[in-house]
Each structure stands twice: as structure tokens, then as C-alpha cells.
C-alpha positions as CSV (number, residue, x, y, z in Angstrom):
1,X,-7.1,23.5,7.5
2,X,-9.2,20.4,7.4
3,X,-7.8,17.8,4.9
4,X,-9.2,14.4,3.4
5,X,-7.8,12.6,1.5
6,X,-10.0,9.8,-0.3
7,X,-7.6,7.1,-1.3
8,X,-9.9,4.0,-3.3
9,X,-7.5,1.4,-3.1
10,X,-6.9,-2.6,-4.2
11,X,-8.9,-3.6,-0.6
12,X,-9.8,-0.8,0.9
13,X,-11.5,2.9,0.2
14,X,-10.3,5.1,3.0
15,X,-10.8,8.6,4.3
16,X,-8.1,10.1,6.5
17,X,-9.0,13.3,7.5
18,X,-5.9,15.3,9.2
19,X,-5.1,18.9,10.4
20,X,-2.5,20.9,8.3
21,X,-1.0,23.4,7.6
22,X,2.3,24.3,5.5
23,X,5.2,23.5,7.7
24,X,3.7,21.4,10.3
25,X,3.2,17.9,11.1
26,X,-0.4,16.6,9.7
27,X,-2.3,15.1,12.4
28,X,-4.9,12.7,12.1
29,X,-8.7,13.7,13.5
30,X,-10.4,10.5,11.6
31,X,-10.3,7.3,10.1
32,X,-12.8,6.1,7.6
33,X,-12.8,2.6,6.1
34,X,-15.0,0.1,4.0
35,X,-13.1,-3.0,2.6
36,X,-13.8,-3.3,-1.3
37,X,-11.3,-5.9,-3.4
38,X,-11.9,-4.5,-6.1
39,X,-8.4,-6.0,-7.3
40,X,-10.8,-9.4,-6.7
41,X,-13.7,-8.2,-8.7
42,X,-12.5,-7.7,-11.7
43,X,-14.2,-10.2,-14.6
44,X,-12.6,-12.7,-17.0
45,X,-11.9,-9.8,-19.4
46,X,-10.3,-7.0,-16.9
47,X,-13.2,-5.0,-16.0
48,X,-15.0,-3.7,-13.3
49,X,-18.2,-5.7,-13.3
50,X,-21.9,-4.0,-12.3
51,X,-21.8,-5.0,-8.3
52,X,-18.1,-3.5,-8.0
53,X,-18.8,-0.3,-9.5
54,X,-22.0,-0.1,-7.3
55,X,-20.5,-0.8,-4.3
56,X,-18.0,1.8,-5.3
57,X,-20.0,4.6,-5.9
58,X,-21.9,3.7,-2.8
59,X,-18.7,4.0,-0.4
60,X,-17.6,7.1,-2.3
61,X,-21.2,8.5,-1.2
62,X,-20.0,7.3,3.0
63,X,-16.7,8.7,2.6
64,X,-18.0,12.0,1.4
65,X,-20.6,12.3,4.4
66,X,-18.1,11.2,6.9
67,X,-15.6,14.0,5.1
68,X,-18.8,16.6,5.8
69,X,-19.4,15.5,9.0
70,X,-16.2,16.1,10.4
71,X,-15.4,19.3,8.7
72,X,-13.4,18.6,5.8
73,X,-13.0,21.8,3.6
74,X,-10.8,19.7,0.7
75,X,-11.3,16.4,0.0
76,X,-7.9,14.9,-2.0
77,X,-9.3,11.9,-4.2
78,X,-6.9,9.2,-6.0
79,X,-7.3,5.7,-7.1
80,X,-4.7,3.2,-7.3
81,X,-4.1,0.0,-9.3
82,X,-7.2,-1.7,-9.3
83,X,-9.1,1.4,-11.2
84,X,-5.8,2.1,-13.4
85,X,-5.5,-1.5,-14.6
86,X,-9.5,-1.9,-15.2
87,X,-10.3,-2.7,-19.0
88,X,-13.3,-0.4,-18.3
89,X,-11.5,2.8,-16.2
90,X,-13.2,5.3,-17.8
91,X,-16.4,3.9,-17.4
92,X,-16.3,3.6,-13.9
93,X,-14.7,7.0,-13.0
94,X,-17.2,8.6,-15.0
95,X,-20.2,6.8,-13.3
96,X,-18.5,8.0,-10.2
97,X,-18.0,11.3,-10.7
98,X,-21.9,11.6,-12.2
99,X,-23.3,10.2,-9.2
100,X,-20.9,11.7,-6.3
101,X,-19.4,15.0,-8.0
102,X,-15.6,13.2,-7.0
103,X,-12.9,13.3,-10.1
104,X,-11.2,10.3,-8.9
105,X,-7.2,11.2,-10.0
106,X,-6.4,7.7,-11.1
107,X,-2.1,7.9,-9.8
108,X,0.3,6.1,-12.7
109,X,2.4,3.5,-10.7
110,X,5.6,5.7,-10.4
111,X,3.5,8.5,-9.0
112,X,2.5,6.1,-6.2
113,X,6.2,5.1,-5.7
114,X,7.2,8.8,-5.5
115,X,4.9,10.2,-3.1
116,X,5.3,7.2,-0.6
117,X,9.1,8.1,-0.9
118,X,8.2,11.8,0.2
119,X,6.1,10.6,3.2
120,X,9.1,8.2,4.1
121,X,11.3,11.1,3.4
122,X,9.9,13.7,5.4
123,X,9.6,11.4,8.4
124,X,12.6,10.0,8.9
125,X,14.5,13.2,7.6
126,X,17.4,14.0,6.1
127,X,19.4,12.2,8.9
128,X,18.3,9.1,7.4
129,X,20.4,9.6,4.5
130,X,19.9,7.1,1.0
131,X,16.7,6.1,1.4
132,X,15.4,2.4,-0.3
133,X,11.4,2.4,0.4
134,X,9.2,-0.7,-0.3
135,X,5.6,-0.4,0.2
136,X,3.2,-3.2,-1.4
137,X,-0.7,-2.6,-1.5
138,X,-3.2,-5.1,-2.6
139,X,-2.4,-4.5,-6.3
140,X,1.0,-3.4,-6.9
141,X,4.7,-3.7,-5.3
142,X,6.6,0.0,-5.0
143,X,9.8,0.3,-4.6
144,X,11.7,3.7,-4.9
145,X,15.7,5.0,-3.9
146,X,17.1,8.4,-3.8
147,X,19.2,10.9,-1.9
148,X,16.1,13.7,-1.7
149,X,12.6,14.2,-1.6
150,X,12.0,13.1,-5.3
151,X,13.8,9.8,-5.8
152,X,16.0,8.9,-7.8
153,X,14.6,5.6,-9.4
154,X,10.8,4.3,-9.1
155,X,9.4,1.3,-9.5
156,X,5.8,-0.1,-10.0
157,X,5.4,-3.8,-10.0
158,X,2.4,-5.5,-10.2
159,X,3.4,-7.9,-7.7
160,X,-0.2,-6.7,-4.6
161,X,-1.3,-9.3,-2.1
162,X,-5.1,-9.2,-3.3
163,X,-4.1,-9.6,-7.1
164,X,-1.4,-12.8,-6.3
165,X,-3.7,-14.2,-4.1
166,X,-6.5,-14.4,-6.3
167,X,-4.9,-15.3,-9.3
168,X,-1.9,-17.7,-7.5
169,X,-3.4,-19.0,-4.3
170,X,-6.7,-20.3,-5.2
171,X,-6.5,-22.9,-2.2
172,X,-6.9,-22.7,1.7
173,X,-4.8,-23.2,2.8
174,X,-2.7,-23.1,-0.8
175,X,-1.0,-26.4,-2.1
176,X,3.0,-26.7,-2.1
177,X,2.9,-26.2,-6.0
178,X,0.9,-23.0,-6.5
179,X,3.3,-21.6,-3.5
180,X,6.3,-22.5,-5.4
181,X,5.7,-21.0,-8.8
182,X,4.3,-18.0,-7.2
183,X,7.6,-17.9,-5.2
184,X,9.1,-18.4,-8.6
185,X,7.1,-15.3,-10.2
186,X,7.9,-13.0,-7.9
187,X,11.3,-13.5,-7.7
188,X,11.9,-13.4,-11.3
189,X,9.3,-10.1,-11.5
190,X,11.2,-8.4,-8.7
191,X,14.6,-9.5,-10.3
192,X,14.1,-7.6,-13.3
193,X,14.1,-4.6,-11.8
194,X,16.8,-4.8,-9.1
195,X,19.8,-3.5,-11.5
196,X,18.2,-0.4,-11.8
197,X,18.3,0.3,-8.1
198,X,21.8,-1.3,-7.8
199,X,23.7,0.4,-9.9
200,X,22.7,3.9,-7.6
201,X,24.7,2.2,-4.9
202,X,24.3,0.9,-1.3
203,X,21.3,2.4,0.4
204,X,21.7,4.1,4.0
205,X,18.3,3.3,5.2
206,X,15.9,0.8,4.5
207,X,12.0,0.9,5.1
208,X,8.9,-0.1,4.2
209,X,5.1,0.9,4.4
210,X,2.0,-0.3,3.7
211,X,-0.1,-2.7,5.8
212,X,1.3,-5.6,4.8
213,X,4.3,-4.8,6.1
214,X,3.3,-3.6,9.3
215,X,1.5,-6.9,10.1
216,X,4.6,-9.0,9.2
217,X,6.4,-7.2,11.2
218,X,4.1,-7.2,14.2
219,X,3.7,-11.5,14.0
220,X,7.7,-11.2,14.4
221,X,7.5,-9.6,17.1
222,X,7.5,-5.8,16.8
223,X,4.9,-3.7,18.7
224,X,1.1,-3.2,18.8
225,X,-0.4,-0.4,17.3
226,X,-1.8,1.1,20.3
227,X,1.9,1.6,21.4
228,X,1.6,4.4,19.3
229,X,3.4,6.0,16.0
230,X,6.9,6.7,17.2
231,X,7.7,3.2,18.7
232,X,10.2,1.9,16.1
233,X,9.7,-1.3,14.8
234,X,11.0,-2.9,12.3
235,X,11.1,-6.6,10.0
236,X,14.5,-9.1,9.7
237,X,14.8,-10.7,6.5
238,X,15.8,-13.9,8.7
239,X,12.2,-13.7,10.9
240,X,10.8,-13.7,7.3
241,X,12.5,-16.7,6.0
242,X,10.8,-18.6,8.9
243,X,7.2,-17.1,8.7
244,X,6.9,-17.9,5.4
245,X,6.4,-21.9,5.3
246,X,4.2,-21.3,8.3
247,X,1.8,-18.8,6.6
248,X,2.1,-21.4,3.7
249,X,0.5,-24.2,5.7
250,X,-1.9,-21.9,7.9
251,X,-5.7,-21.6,6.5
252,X,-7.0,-18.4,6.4
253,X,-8.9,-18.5,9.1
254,X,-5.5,-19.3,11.4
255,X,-4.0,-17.0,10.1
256,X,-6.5,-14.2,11.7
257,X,-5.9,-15.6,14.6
258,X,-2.3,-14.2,15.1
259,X,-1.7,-10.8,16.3
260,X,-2.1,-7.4,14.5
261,X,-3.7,-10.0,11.2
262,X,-7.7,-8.3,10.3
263,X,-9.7,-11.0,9.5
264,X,-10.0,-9.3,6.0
265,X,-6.3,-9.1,5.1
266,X,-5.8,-12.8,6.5
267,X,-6.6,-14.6,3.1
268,X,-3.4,-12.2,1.3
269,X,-0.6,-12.6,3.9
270,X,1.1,-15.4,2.9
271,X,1.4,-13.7,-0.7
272,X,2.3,-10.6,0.8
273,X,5.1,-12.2,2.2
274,X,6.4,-14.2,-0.4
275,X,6.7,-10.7,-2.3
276,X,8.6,-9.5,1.3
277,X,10.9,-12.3,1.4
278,X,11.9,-11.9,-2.3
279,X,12.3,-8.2,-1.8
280,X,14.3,-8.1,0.8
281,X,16.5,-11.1,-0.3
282,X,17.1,-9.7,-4.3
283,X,17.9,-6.1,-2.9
284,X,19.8,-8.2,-0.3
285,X,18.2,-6.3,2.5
286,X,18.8,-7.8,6.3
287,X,16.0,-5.4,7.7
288,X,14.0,-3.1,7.1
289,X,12.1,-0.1,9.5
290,X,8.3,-0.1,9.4
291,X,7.3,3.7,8.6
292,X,4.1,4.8,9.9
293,X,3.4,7.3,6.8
294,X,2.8,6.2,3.0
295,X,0.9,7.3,0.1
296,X,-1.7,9.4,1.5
297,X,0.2,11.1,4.0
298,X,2.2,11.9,0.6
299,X,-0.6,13.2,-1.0
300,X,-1.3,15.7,1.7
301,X,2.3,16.7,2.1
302,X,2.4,17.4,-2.1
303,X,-0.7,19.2,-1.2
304,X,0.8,21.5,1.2
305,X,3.8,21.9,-0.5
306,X,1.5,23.4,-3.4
307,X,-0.6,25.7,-0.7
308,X,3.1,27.0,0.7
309,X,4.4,27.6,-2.8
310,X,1.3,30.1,-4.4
């Protein structure tokens, strides 16, 4: 069948439609995107303010005529941190699902942190032994560890490149003081959490997801895109440690200018990799492999699961 899955993120809403059954590989027939913040248009108070929640509904409304036009017979909707942490969440997804028909389900932070361990899980297999997964979107930091395809621990942080940036990095580029206490934040935010992990032991295998990941890893060095899915590439903590005070002095629009960076998801790198650097530093990580599937492709696999087990 003919999947979608409608994932309304921190900076994006996107529409992945893929071919699946139970028991096979999902492949991916389309890509939809429209670039949102809406971890950057939230108000003084928390909420979603009038403009967001328009533009919302309005990309909702593309997503579900791309989902028709290609065929889609089950659209999968989530939201992530931006909606769940809005003072006024159930305002907006009931102004959504009035004006599209979509039931937005609005994932707790562990939920995302567990289904991005399944999609790591299932590609890398069992082979790949303990498994530490990092993924962090534009509103929240994930980190998860286990031995199966449910993890052992999970972790939710709100530790996203969109919200740091905006509340942290007001400047462009940034001055040396607001990089240093947001270096300081994160570290002591990541820090609380890293006994709970520990104490599970050494991890076997090390990865991370998400797109800020994938474009650190490809302004080290690793490969372009277009090489395709099953090139493996992967991020040293010690390239990190360099990048870092050069993001730091870069303005936004130099840092678009290096390769795999969108012009959109320029102005949140540097945060992204502050929150990279710590991670890999406090869980004392030397590396870590880029994998190419994350929370939606969980969502579809938890889906399939559920079609293969009625």
C-alpha cells in the first residue's frame, strides 16, 4: 500500500509518501516540504499566534492534495514539540482538524525518542548490537539506548536548533557571550541526563539522525546526498571540536554557503552543533554513524507492525 506520513515539525511540515507492506523495506515515491518555524513563532506567552496557525492549516491543506495526488490511501499525521509545548495546543489542533478533517496525534517526547530508535534499529539490525541513538530536531534533543527494538531508556530534552537559536543566538553572527552560556546550558541540560544512560553500560554502536546531523557530518567531510542512502558516513567528535568556533564566527548567510547547509537551516547550525559537541563529549562518544531513517520512517514501520499483527 501507499503510505504518508504527515510529520508537522519545529521547521518543517513534511509529507513522505512510501510503498509498504509488512515485511519489506518502505520505499520512498515522494517528498513534500514547506518550511514553518513554528518553534520561532511562538508569542511572549507560549502560544501559537494567528499567522502561525494559518500558515499551518494552510500547508496541512498542500500536504493533503499532494498525499491525493500521488495516491496515498493512509495518511499517518503527528506533531512534534513545537505544537506539544504550545500554551494554546488545543486550540490549534482543533482549528486544524475543523478546517482539514486531520487529527494531528501530538507524540509526548519519549514516544519520539522511541520510534527513532526502531527506525535506527531496523536499519542497522541486530548486528549492530547496543544501540545509543541521538537525533535533534528544531525543538527538542532525543536520545534513546537499548539492546531491542524498544529501548531501554529515552530521553526528551528540549535542547532543538530552532528553539536555542531563537532564544540564545539573537545575533549574526552571535557574540562570544551568548555562545558561551548557551555552551554552558546545554552541557549542564544534557549532563543531567547522562547517568541514566550510563549506568546501562557501554554502547556497541553509536548513531544519530535528524538533519542536523547529517549536515555536520557532510561540512566534515562525509558524502553528498546524491551518493545515495547506503554510503556510510559518519561525524568525529574531534571534526566537531573544530567546526564549532568557526560556525561561531560565520554569519548566517556564510554559513549557507558551505556544502549540504539549506539556506533555511543556516541561521540554526551553530546551535545545532553546540548541542552535538556536548552530546557526544558528555556520553563520551568519539563518533557517531549518520542513519538515513528517523522518526517518520518509525512511524510507518509501528504502522506496519500493527497491519502485520491483526
Amino acid at each position: 500500500m501507499r503510505l504518508g506520513v504527515l510529520d508537522v515539525g519545529s521547521n518543517t511540515v513534511h509529507l513522505l509518501v512510501v510503498d509498504a507492506h509488512p515485511g519489506a523495506c518502505p520505499l520512498p515515491a515522494h517528498s513534500h516540504k514547506a518550511e514553518l518555524r513554528l518553534a520561532q513563532l511562538l508569542d511572549d506567552d507560549g502560544a501559537i499566534g494567528p499567522h502561525g496557525v494559518d500558515r499551518l492549516v494552510s500547508v496541512v491543506k498542500e500536504a493533503l492534495q499532494a498525499a491525493e495526488d500521488k495516491g496515498v490511501e493512509e495518511v499517518l499525521p503527528f506533531a512534534t514539540s513545537a505544537v506539544r509545548e504550545a500554551r494554546n495546543a488545543d486550540e490549534v489542533l482543533e482549528r486544524v482538524r475543523a478546517e482539514t478533517g486531520v487529527e494531528l496525534q501530538v507524540l509526548t517526547g519519549s514516544e519520539e525518542a522511541r520510534l527513532t530508535f526502531l527506525a535506527a534499529r531496523r536499519w542497522f539490525g541486530w548486528s549492530a548490537g547496543k544501540l545509543l541513538v541521538l537525533d535533534i530536531g528544531g525543538g527538542s534533543l532525543e536520545v534513546a539506548y537499548g539492546m531491542d527494538e524498544e529501548p531501554d531508556a529515552a530521553a526528551s530534552l528540549p535542547l532543538g536548533a530552532g528553539r536555542l537559536t531563537a532564544g540564545w543566538l539573537p545575533g549574526d553572527p552571535p557574540g562570544p557571550d551568548e555562545v558561551r552560556a548557551l555552551r554552558r546550558h546545554v552541557r549542564t541540560e544534557i549532563a543531567r541526563t547522562v547517568g541514566e544512560f550510563s549506568r546501562l553500560g557501554t554502547p556497541d554502536h553509536v548513531v544519530a539522525t535528524s538533519k542536523t546531523f547529517k549536515q555536520l557530518a557532510r561540512i566534515a567531510g562525509a558524502a553528498r546526498s546524491a551518493e545515495g542512502l547506503y554510503v556510510q558516513r559518519e561525524l568525529k567528535r574531534e571534526s566537531l571540536e573544530e567546526w564549532v568556533p568557526r560556525l561561531a564566527g560565520m554569519t548566517e548567510a556564510e554559513r549557507a554557503e558551505l556544502p549540504g547547509v539549506s539556506e533555511g537551516r543556516a541561521g540554526q547550525l551553530l546551535a545545532g552543533a553546540l548541542v552535538a559537541e556536548a552530546a557526544l563529549d558528555l556520553f563520551g562518544v568519539e563518533r557517531v554513524e549518520i542513519c538515513p531513517w528517523a522518526l517518520r520512517e518509525g512511524v510507518i514501520l509501528r504502522r506496519l507492525d500493527h497491519m502485520e499483527s491483526v
